[in-house]
Backbone bond lengths (Angstrom), bond angles and torsions (degrees), N, CA, C in turn:
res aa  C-N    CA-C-N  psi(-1)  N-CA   C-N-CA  omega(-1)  CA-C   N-CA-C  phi
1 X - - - 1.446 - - 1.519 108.91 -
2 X 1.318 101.39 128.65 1.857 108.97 -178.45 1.710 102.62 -76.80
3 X 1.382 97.07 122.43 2.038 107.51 159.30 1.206 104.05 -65.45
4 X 1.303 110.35 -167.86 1.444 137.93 -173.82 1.597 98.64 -134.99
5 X 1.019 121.73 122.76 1.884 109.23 169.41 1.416 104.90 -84.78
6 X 1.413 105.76 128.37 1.528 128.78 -164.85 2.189 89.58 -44.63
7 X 0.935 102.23 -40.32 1.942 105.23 -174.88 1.365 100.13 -42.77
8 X 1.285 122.25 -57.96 1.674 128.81 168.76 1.770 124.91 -21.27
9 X 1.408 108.39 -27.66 1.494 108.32 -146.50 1.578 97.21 -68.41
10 X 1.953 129.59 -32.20 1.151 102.23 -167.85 1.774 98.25 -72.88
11 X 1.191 140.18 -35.54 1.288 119.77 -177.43 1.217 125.61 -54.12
12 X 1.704 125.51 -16.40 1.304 128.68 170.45 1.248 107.13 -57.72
13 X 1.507 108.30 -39.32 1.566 115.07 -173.96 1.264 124.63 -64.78
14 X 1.588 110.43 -34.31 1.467 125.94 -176.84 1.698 96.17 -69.82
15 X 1.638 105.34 -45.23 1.624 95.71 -170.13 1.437 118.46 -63.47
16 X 1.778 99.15 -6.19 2.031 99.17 -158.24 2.087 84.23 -75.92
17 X 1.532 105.10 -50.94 1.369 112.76 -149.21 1.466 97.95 -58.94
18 X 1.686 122.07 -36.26 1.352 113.10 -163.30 1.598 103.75 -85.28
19 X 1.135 123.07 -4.33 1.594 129.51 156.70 1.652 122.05 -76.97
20 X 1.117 110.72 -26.44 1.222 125.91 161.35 1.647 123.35 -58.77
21 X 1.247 92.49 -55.54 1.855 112.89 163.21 1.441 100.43 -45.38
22 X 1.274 100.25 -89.65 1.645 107.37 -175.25 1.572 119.20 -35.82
23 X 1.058 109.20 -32.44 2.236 110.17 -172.15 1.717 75.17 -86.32
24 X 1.135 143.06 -52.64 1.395 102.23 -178.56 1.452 147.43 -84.32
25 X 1.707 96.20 -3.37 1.554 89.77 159.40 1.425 116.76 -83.14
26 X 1.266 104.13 -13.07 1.484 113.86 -169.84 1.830 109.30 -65.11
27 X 1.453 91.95 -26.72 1.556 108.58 178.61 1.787 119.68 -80.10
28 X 1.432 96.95 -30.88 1.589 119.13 -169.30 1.636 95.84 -83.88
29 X 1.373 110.32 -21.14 1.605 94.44 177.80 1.858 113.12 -119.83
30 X 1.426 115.27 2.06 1.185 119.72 152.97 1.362 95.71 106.87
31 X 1.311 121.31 39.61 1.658 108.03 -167.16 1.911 84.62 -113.29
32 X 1.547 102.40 106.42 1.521 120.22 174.88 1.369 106.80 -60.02
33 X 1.678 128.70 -67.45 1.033 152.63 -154.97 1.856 92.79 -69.33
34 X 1.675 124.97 -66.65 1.336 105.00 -170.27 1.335 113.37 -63.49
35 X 1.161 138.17 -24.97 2.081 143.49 162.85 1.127 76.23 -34.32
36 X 1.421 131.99 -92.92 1.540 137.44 -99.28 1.831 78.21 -76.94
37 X 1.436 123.68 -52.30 1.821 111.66 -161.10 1.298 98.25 -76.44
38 X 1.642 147.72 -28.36 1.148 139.82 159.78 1.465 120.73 -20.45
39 X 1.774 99.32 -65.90 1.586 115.72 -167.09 1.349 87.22 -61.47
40 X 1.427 133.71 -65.24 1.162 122.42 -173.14 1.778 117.60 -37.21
41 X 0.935 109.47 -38.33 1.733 101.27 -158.18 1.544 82.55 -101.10
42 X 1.482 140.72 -2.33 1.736 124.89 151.10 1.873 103.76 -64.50
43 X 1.306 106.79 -48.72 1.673 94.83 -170.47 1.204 96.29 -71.86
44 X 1.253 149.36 -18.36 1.329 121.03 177.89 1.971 115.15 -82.44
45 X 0.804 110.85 -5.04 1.045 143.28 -173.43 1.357 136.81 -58.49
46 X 1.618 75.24 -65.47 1.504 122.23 -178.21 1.561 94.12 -69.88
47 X 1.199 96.36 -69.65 1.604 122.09 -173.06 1.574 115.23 -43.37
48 X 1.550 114.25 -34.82 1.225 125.14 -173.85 1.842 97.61 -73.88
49 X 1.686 109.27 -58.50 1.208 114.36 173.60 1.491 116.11 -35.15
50 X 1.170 111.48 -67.17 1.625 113.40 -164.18 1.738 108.45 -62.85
51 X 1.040 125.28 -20.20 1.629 134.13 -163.19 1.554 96.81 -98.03
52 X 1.442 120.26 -33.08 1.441 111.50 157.11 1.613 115.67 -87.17
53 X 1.083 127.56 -6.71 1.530 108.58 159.67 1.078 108.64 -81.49
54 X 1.256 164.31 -43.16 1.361 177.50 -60.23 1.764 97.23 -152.80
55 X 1.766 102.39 -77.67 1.305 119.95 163.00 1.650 116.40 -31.46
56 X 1.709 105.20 -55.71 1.593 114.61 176.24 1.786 108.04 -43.01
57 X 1.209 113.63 -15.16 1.789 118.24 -147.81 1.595 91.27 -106.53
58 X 1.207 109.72 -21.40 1.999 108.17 -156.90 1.629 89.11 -107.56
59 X 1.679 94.27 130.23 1.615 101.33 -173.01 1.542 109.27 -75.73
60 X 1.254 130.99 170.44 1.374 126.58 168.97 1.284 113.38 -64.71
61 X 1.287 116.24 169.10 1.730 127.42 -167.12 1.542 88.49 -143.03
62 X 1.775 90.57 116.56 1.836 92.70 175.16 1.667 91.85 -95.96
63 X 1.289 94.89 157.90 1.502 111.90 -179.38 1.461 117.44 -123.75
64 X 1.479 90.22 -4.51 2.217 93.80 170.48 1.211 101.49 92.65
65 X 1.555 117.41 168.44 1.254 138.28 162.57 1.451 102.89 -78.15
66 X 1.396 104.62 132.29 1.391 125.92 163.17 1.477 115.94 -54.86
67 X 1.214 118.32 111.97 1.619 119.00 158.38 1.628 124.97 -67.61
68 X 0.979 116.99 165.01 1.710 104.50 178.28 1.779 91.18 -107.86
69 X 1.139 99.91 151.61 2.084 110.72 -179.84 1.146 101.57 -74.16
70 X 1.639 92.33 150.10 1.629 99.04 -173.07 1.924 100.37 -100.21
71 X 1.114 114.19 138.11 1.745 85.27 178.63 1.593 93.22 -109.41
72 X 1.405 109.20 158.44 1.338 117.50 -166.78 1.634 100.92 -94.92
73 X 1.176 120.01 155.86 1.767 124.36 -162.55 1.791 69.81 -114.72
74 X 1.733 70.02 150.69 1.771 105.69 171.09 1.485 110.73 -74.14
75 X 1.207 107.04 169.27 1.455 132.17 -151.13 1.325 84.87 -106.58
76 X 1.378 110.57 139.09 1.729 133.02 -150.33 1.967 85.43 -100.18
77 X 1.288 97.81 136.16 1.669 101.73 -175.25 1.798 82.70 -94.36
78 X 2.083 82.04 146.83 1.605 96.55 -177.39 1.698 108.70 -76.52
C-alpha cells in the first residue's frame, strides 16, 4: 500500500478545495451522478489526509543494524 509523504499534505488540501469547486458546480448544474463520485473521492481523501497526519505524529522506530546469523557447527562424533 502506497503512503503519502507527510510534505504532500498542502496539495491534499489544494486537491480537497478544487473538489469542492467542482461538487458545487456539479450541484449548480444538476449533475446527480458527478456529486455522488466527487463525495466519494472527498472521503477518500479526507481519509487519506487524516491517516497521513496521524503517521506525520508517530516518531520513527529504529530497528538496528542487521547482524548476519551465526549457524551453530555440529557436534564432533566421539
Amino acid at each position: 500500500m502506497l503512503h503519502v509523504n507527510p510534505k504532500m499534505l498542502p496539495r491534499l488540501e489544494e486537491l480537497e478545495a478544487d473538489l469542492l469547486d467542482r461538487r458545487a458546480r456539479a450541484e449548480a448544474e444538476g449533475w446527480a451522478g458527478e456529486t455522488e463520485g466527487i463525495d466519494l473521492t472527498l472521503t477518500f481523501l479526507r481519509a487519506k489526509r487524516d491517516k497521513t497526519q496521524r503517521r506525520a505524529q508517530r516518531p520513527p522506530v529504529d530497528l538496528g543494524i542487521p547482524k548476519p546469523r551465526t549457524i551453530p557447527s555440529p557436534p564432533e562424533a566421539p
